[in-house]
C-alpha positions as CSV (number, residue, x, y, z in Angstrom):
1,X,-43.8,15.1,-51.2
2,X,-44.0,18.6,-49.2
3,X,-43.8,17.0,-46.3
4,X,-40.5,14.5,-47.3
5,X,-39.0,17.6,-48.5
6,X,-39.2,19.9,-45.3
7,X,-38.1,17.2,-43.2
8,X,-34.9,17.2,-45.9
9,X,-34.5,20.9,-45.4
10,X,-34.8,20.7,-42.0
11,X,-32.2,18.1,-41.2
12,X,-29.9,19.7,-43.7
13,X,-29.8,22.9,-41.4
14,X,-29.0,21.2,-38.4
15,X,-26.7,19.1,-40.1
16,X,-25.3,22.8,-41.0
17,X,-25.5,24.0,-37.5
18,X,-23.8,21.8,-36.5
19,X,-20.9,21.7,-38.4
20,X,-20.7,25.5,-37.9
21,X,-20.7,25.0,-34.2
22,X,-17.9,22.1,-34.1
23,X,-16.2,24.7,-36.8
24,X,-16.4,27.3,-34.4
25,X,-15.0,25.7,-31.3
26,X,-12.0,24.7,-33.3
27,X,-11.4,28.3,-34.7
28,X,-11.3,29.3,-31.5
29,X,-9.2,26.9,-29.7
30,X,-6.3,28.8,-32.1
31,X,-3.2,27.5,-30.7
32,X,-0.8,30.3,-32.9
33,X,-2.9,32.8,-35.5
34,X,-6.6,33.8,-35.3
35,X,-8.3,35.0,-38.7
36,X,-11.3,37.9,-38.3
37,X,-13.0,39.4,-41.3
38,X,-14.1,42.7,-41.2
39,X,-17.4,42.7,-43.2
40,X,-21.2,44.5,-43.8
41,X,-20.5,46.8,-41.1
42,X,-19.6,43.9,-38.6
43,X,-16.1,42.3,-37.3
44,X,-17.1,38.3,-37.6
45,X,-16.9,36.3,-35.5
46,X,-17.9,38.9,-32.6
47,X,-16.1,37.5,-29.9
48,X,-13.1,35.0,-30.1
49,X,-11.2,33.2,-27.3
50,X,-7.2,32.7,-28.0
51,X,-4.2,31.5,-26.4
52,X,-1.6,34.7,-25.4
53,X,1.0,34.5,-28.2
54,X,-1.7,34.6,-30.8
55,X,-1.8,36.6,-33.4
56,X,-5.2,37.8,-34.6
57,X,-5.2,39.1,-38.2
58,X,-8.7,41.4,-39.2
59,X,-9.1,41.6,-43.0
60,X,-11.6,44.2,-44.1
61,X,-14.0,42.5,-46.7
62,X,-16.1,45.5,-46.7
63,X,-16.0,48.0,-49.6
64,X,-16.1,50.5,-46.5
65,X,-13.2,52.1,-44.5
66,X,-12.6,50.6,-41.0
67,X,-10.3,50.2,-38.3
68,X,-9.8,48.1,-35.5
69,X,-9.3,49.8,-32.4
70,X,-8.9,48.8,-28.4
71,X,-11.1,50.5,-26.1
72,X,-7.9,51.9,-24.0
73,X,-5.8,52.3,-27.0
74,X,-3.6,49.5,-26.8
75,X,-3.8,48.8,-30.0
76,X,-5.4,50.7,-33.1
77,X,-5.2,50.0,-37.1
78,X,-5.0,52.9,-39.8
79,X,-7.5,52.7,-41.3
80,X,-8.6,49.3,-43.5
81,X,-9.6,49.7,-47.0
82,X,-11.2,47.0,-48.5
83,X,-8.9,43.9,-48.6
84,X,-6.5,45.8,-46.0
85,X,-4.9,43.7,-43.3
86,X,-4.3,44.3,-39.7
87,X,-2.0,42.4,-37.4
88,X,-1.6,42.3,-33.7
89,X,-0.4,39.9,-31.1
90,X,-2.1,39.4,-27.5
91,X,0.4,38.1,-25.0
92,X,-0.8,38.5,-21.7
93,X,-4.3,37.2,-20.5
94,X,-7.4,39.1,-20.6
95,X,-10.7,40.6,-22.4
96,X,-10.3,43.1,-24.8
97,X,-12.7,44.9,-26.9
98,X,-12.2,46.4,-29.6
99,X,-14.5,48.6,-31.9
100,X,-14.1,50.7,-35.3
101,X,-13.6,54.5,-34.7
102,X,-15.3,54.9,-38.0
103,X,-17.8,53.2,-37.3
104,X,-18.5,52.6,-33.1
105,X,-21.5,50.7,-33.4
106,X,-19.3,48.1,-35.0
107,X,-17.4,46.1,-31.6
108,X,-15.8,42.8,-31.0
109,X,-14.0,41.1,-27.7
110,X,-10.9,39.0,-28.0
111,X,-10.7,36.9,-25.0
112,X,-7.0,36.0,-24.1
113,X,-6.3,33.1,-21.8
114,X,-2.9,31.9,-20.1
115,X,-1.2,29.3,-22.4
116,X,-1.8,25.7,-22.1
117,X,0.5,24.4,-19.5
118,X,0.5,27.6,-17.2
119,X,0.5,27.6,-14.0
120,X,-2.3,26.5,-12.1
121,X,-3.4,22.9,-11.5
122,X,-5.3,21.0,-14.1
């Protein structure tokens, strides 16, 4: 019975994994909004890949203060209490990361490409 039981969990998991993964590529194939949650002292998902003209919205779903700041300032939230919102748009192509000034151990990258159809040959 042990035995029929672990294989069960097992299977389960990677049944879970994998949804999660297929979940994940589709969350970030984002043609027009992104969704982040700020939460336990992390931004989630750490890294996201976007189209420019997305917008990426962080909710904070911490009971903590945070904010969401670009390393070179191009963009910076007040600060986020809990159930706060912040908005902001990426339109040109590029990596950018992003951290709480509350909080610097706490980063994230947004990775903006060119949108579909943009120059360059398929």
């Amino acid at each position: 019975m042990r035995i029929g039981f672990a294989h069960s969990a097992v299977a389960a998991c990677l049944l879970g994994c994998a949804a999660g993964v297929t979940l994940g590529a589709a969350f970030a194939d984002g043609d027009a909004a992104a969704v982040l949650k700020i939460d336990n002292f992390a931004f989630m998902p750490k890294s996201v890949t976007v189209k420019a003209g997305t917008t990426v919205t962080w909710t904070n779903q911490d009971d903590e203060t945070h904010t969401v700041t670009s390393i070179t300032k191009e963009f910076k939230s007040k600060p986020l209490s809990a159930g706060d919102k912040f908005t902001y748009t990426f339109t040109t192509p590029g990596t950018y990361k992003y951290f709480c000034s509350l909080h610097p151990f706490m980063t994230g990258t947004i990775v903006v490409e060119a949108p579909t159809g943009a120059g360059g040959t398929p």
